[in-house]
C-alpha angles and dihedrals in degrees: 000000000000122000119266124274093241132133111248082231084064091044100056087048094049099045082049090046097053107035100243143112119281092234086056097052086056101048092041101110112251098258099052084050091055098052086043090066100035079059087056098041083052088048101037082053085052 
């Protein structure tokens, strides 16, 4: 499995965001990722 096509800018947010280590975020397959982000963009419209 390659490693995500993600900015380390996005990364860093995401890692912040979530709660988990960088080097998890970049090694998280792609679908979990997404549903991962979809969970912050419901939370962030609350």
């Amino acid at each position: 499995m390659k490693p995500l096509q993600i900015s380390a800018d996005t990364a860093v947010k995401l890692a912040k965001a979530l709660g988990v280590p960088l080097e998890q975020i970049m090694h998280m397959p792609q679908h979990i990722l997404i549903q991962k982000m979809i969970e912050l963009e419901k939370n962030e419209a609350k």
